[in-house]
C-alpha positions as CSV (number, residue, x, y, z in Angstrom):
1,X,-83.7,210.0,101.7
2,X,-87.0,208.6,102.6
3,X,-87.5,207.4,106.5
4,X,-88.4,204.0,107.2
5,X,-91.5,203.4,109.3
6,X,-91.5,201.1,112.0
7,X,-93.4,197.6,110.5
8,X,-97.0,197.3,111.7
9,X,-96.0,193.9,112.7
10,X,-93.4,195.0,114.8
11,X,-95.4,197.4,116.7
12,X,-98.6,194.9,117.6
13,X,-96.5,191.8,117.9
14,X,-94.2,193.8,120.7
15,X,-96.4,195.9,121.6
16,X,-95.8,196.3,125.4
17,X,-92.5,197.1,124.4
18,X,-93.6,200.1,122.1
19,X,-96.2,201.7,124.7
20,X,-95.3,205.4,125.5
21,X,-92.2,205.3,122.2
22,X,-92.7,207.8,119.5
23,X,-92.8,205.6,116.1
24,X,-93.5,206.4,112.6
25,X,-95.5,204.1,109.9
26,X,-95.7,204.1,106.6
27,X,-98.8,202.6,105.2
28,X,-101.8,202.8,103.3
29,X,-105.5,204.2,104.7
30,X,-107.7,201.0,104.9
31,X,-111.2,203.1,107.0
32,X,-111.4,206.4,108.7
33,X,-114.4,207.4,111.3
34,X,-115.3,210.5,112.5
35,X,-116.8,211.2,116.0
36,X,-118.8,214.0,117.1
37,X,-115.8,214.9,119.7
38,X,-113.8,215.8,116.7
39,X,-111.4,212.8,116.6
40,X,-111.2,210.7,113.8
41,X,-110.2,207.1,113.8
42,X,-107.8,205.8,111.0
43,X,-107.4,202.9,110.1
44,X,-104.0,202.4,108.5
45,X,-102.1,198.8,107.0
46,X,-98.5,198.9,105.4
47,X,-98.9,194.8,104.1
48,X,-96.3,193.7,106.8
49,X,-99.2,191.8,108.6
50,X,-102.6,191.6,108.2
51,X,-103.9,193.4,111.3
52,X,-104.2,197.4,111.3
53,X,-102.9,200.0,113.4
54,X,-105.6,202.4,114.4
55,X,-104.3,205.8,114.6
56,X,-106.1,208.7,116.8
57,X,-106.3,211.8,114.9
58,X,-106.9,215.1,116.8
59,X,-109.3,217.6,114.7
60,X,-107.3,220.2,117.1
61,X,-104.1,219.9,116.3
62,X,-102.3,222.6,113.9
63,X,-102.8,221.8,110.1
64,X,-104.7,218.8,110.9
65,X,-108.2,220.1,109.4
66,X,-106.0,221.0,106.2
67,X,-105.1,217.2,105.6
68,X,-108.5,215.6,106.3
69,X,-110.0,215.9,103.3
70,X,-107.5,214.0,101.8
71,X,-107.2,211.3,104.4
72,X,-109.1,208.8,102.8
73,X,-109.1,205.3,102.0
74,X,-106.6,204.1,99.6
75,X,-104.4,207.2,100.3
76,X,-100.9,206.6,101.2
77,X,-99.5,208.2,104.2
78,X,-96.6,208.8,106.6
79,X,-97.7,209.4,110.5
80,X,-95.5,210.0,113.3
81,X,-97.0,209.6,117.0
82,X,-97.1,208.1,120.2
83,X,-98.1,204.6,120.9
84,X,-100.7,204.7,123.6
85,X,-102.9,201.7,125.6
86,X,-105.8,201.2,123.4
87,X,-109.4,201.2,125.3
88,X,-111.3,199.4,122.6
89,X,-111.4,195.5,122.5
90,X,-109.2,193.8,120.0
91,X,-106.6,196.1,120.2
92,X,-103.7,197.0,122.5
93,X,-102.4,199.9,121.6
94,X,-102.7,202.7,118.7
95,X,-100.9,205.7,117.8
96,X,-101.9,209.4,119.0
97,X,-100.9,211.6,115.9
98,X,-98.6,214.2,116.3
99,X,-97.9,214.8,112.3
100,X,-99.6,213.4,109.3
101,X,-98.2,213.5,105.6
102,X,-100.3,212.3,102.5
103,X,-98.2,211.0,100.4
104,X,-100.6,209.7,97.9
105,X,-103.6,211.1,97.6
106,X,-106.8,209.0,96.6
107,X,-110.2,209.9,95.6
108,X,-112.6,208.2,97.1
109,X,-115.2,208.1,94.5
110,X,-113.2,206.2,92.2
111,X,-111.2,203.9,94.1
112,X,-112.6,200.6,93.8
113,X,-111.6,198.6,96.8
114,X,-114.3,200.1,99.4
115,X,-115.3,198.8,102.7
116,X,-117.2,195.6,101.6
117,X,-116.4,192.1,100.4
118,X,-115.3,191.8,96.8
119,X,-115.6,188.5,95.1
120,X,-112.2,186.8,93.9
121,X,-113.8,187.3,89.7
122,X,-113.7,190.8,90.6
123,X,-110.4,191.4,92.2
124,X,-108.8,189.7,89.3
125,X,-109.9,192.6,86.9
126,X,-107.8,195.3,89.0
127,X,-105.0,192.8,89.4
128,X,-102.7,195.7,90.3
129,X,-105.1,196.5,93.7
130,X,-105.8,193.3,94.6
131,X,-102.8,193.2,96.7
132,X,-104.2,195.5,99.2
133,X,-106.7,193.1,100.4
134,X,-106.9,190.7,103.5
135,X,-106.5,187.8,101.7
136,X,-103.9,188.3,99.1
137,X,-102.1,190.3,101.1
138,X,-102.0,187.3,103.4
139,X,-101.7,184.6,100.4
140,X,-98.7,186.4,99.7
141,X,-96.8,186.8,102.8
142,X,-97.8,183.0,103.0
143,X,-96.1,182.5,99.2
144,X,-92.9,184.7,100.5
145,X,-92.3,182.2,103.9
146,X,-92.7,178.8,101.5
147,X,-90.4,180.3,99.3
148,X,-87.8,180.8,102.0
149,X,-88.6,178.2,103.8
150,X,-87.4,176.0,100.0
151,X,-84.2,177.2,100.1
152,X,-83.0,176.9,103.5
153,X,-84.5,173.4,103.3
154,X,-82.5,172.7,100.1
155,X,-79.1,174.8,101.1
156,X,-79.0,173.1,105.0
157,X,-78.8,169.8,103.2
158,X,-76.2,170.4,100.7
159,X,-78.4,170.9,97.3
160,X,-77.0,173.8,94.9
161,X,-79.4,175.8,93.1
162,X,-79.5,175.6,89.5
163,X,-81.4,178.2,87.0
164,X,-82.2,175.9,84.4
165,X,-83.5,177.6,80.6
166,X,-87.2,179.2,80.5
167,X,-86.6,178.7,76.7
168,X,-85.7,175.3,76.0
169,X,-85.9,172.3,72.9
170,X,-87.1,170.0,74.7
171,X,-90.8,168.7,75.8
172,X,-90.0,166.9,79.2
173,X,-94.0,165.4,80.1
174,X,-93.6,164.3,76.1
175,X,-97.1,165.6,76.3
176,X,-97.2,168.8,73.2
177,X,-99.0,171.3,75.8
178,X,-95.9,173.4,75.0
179,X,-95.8,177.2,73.9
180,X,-93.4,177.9,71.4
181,X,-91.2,180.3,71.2
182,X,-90.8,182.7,67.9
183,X,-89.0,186.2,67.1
184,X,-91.7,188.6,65.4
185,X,-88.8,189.2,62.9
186,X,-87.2,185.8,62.6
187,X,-89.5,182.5,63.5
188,X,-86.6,180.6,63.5
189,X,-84.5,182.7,65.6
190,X,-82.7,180.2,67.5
191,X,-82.4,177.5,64.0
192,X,-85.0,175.0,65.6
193,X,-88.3,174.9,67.3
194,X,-88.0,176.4,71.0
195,X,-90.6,176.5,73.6
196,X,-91.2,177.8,77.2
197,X,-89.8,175.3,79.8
198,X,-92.7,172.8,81.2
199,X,-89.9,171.9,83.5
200,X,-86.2,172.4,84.5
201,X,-86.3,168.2,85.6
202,X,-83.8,167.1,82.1
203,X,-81.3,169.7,82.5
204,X,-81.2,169.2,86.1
205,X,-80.3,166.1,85.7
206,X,-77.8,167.3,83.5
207,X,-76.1,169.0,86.7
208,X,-76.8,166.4,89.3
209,X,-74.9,163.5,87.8
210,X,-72.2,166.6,88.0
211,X,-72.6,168.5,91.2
212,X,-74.3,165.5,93.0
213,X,-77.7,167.4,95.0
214,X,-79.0,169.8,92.9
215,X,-82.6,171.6,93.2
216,X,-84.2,174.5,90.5
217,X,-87.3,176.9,91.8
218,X,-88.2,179.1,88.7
219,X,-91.2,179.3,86.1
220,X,-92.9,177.0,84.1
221,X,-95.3,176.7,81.5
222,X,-98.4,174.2,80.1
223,X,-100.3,175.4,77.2
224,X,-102.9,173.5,78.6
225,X,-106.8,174.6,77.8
226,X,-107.9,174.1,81.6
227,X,-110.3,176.3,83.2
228,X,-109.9,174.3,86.5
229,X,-109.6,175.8,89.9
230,X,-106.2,173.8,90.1
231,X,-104.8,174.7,86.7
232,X,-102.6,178.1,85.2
233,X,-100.8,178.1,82.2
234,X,-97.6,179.8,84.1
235,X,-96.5,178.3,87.6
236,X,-93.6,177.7,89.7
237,X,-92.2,174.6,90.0
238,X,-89.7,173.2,93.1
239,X,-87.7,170.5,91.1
240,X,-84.5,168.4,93.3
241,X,-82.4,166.0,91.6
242,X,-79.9,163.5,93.3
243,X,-77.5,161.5,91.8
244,X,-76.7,158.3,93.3
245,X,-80.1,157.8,94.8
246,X,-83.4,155.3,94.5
247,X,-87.3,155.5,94.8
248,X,-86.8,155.3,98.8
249,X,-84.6,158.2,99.0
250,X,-86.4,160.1,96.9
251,X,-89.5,159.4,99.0
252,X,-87.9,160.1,102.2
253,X,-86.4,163.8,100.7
254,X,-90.5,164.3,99.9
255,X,-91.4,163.5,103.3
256,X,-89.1,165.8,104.6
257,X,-89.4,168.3,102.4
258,X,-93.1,168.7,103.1
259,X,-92.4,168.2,107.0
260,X,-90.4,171.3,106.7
261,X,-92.2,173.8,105.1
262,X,-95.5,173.3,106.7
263,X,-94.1,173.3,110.0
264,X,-91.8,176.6,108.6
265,X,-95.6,178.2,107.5
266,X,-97.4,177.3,110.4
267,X,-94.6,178.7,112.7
268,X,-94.1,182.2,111.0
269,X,-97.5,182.6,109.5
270,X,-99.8,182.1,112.2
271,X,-101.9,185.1,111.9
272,X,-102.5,184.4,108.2
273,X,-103.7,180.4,108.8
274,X,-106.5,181.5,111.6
275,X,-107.6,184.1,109.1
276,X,-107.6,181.4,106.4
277,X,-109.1,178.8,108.7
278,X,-111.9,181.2,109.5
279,X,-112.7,182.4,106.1
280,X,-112.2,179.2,104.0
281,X,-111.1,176.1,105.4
282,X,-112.1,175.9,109.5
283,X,-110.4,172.2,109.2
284,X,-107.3,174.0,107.5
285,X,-105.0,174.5,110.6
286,X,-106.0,170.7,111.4
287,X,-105.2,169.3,108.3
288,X,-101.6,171.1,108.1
289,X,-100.8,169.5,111.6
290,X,-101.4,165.9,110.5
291,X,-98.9,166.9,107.5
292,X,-96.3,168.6,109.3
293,X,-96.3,165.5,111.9
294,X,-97.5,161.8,110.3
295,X,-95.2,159.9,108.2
296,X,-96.7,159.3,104.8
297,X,-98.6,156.1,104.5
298,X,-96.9,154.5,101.1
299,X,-99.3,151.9,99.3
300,X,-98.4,150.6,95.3
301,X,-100.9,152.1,92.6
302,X,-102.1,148.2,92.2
303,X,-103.3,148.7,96.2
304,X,-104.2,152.3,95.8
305,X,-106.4,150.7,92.5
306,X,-107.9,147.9,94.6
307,X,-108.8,149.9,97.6
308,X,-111.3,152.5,95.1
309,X,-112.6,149.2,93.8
310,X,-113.7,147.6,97.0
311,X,-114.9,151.3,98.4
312,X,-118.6,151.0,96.7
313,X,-118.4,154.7,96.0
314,X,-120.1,155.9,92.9
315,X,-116.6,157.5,91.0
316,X,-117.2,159.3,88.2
317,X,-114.4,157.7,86.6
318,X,-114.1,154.4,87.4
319,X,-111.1,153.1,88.9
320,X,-109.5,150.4,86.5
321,X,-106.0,149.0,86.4
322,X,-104.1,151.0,83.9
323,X,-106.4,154.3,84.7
324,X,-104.4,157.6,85.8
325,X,-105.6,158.5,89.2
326,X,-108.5,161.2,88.8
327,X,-108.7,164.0,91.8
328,X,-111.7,162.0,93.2
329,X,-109.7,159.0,93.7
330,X,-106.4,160.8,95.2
331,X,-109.0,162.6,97.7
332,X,-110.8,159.6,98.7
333,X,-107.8,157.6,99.8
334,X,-106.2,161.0,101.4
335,X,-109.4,161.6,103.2
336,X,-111.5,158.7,103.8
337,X,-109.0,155.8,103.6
338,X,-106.1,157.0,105.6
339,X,-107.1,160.2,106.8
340,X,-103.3,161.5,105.8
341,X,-100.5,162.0,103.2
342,X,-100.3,159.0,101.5
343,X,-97.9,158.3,98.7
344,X,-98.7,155.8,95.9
345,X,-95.8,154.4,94.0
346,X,-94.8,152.0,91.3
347,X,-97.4,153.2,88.6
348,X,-98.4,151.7,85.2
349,X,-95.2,152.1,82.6
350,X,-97.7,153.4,80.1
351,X,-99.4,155.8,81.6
352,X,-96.0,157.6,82.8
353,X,-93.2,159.8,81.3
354,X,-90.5,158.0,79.3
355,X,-88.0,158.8,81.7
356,X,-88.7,156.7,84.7
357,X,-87.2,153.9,85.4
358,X,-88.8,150.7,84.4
359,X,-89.2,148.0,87.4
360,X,-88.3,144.6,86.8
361,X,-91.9,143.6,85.7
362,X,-91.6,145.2,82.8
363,X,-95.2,146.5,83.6
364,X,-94.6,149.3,86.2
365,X,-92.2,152.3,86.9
366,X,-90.5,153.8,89.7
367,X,-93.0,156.5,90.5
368,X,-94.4,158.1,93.5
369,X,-97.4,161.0,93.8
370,X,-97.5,162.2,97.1
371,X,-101.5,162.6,98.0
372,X,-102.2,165.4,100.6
373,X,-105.9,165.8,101.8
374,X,-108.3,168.9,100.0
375,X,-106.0,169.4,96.8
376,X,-105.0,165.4,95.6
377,X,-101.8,165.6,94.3
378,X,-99.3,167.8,95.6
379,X,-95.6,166.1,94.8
380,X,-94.9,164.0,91.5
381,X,-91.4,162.4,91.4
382,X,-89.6,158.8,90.3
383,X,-86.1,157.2,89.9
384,X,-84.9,158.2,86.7
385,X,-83.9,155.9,84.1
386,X,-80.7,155.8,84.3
387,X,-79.8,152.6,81.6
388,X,-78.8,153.5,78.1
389,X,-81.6,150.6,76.4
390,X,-84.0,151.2,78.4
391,X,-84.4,154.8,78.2
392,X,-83.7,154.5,74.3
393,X,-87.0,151.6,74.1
394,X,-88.8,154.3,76.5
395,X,-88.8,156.8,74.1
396,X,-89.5,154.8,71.0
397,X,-92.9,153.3,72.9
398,X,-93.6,156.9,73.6
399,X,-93.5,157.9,70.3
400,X,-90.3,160.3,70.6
401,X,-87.4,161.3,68.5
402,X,-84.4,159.9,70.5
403,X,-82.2,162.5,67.9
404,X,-83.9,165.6,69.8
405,X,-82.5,164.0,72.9
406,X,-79.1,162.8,71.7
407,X,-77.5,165.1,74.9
408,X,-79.9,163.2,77.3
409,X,-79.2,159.7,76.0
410,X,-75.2,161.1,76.6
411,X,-75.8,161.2,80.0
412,X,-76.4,157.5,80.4
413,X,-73.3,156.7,78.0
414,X,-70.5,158.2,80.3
415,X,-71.0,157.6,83.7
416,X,-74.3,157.3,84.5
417,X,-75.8,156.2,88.1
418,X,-79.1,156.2,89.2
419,X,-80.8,159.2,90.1
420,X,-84.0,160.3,91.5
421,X,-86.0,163.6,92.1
422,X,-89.3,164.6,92.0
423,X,-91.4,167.8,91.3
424,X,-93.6,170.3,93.5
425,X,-95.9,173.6,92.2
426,X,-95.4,176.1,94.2
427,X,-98.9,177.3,93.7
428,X,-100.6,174.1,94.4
429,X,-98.8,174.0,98.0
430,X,-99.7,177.3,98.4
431,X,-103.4,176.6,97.9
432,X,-103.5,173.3,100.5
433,X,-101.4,176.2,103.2
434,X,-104.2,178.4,102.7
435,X,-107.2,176.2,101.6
436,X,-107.9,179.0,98.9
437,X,-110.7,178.0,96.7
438,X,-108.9,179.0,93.4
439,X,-104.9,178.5,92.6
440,X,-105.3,181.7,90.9
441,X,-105.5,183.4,94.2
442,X,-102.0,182.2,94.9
443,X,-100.2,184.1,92.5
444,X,-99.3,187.3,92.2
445,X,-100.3,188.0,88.3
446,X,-102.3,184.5,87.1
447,X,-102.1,183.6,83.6
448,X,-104.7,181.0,82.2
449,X,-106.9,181.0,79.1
450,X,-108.5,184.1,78.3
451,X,-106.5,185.9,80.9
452,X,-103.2,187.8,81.3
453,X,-103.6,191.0,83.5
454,X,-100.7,193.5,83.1
């Protein structure tokens, strides 16, 4: 049986504690130096933070000259010794080897992360290394506390989780950027057209007007041809669903949610957002503060479309009645209007899925998109229509077959009550948290056009 190493983390983040213990590490060897004294300096990070632990290497020591030509970068090692005060700045402590293992050797000559600043293009071609860098590394231990942080959100409030299908009949956006599904040996495997899920929102609904509070965190898919910075063609999506609930409550669970996960980040992450702040985003940890703490400002799409119009700025699409809100208008009112979240509700009927709920003017639905400064929007949700007729006229206007839907019309035929929820990509959060250029930075293996690594 292997021994576990003492975390990295554990060892700088207590390090008083530690000074004068015997630990061992486990890592991976990010630099080594070599004095004239005969010491060398070694650099070593196991991904449990972003910092490294330096670790003093004696040329003296018995078998030590046998193992430095293989303590290189890249090479994976195990390292028992003593932590001792460090005399350089910006550092603590470090470790005083008294036994070094390679456990991986690496050759240097071939291993291409080296000592220097790769571009993100770059890192995306060695998709399996990637992961050893700063800032994925750190993207990812951002990606792990979110995805925590979502469930004990959910679970402490009495949602269940639901797994709802990846392969599915339906289209739930009613937009076609589906991928269908087909068996190389049977097209029709499953006796009618399947696709990959665009998202778990219908059969969620399914289970909330059963369980009451219901939530479901898994994949989804758009065969969308976007080559955007905000755009991948596999995502995760954070979809609740409540029975017996309006717009408000729906907005109030956004507002919450979003309270609680920034603060969550910002609380266990703080190493990773000054590292972001400094690298990408120096008004990051600023921005994430007037999220975590400000109410949302809530102003109606027909005020949201009036307040572009009366701005005098120069849109490149203009801002009409009837328009769907383009990134350049959701970041002007997030960022010059009200200098905060800001969600925009009641949007045009036509512009909208046929499953929100119609407003008494005939004209608008019961929708909300929840704005968020440098990324637009970051939540989409609405009251669901919950009225047999009106859902039924909904999906005739939007061109559907209410046939492929029988089991959805079902629901509002025996005991239906309104319902709201919205949706949230995990990705998209991830990428206001970190202020990331690219969302495909803030996933472990991104899929988009052109592109599937491994």
């Amino acid at each position: 049986m292997i021994q576990e190493g003492t975390p990295v983390r554990e060892i700088l983040r207590r390090w008083a504690e530690h000074i004068g213990r015997r630990v061992m590490i486990n890592g991976w060897v990010r630099t080594r130096r070599d004095s004239k004294a005969g010491i060398s300096f070694v650099e070593v990070n196991d991904g449990s933070c972003l910092k490294n632990l330096q670790v003093i290497v004696d040329h003296g020591r018995d078998r030590f000259q046998e193992i430095l030509q293989s303590l290189t970068t890249g090479a994976s090692v195990s390292i028992t010794g003593v932590v001792r005060r460090s005399p350089a700045k910006g550092q603590p402590v470090e470790v005083e080897a008294e036994s070094i293992s390679i456990v991986g050797s690496c050759d240097p000559a071939s291993y291409p992360l080296q000592k220097k600043r790769h571009s993100f293009e770059f890192l995306r071609e060695i998709a399996h290394l990637r992961p050893r860098t700063n800032t994925i590394g750190a993207v990812m231990r951002v990606r792990n506390s979110v995805s925590y942080a979502v469930h004990r959100f959910f679970q402490e409030r009495g949602f269940y989780y639901i797994h709802t299908p990846i392969i599915t009949t339906s289209d739930c956006e009613g937009a076609g950027e589906v991928f269908r599904v087909t068996a190389q040996q049977d097209p029709e495997f499953f006796g009618r057209p399947t696709y990959l899920t665009v998202s778990g929102q219908l059969q969620a609904e399914v289970y909330a007007l059963a369980l009451g509070k219901v939530y479901t965190f898994g994949p989804t898919f758009r065969a969308e041809n976007s080559q955007t910075r905000r755009h991948l063609s596999e995502f995760w999506m954070i979809e609740p669903e409540m029975a017996f609930a309006d717009l408000e409550n729906d907005l109030a669970l956004a507002q919450d949610f979003l309270h609680h996960v920034v603060s969550s980040v910002m609380s266990e992450c703080d190493e990773e957002l000054q590292f972001f702040s400094k690298f990408f985003d120096e008004k990051l940890l600023e921005r994430l503060q007037t999220v975590a703490e400000r109410p949302f400002e809530v102003v109606t799409y027909t005020e949201a479309i009036s307040l572009l119009k009366k701005s005098g700025e120069n849109f490149t699409y203009p801002a009409e009645w009837g328009c769907d809100l383009q990134a350049e208008h959701e970041r002007y009112l997030t960022e010059r209007v009200f200098n905060g979240p800001v969600a925009v509700i009641h949007f045009p009927r036509d512009i909208k899925p046929f499953y929100m709920k119609v407003n008494d003017d005939g004209r608008t639905v019961a929708a909300m998109d929840v704005l968020v400064a440098g990324v637009g929007e970051i939540i989409g949700g609405s009251e669901r229509e919950y009225r047999y007729e009106l859902l039924l006229e909904q999906m005739k206007l939007k061109g559907m077959n209410p046939e492929a839907y029988e089991w959805y019309l079902d629901l509002r035929k025996y005991g239906s009550v309104p319902h709201a929820g919205f949706g949230l990509g995990l990705e998209r959060l991830i990428q206001f948290l970190t202020g990331v250029p690219n969302i495909r930075e803030t996933i472990p293996f991104p899929r988009v056009p052109g592109y599937a690594f491994a």
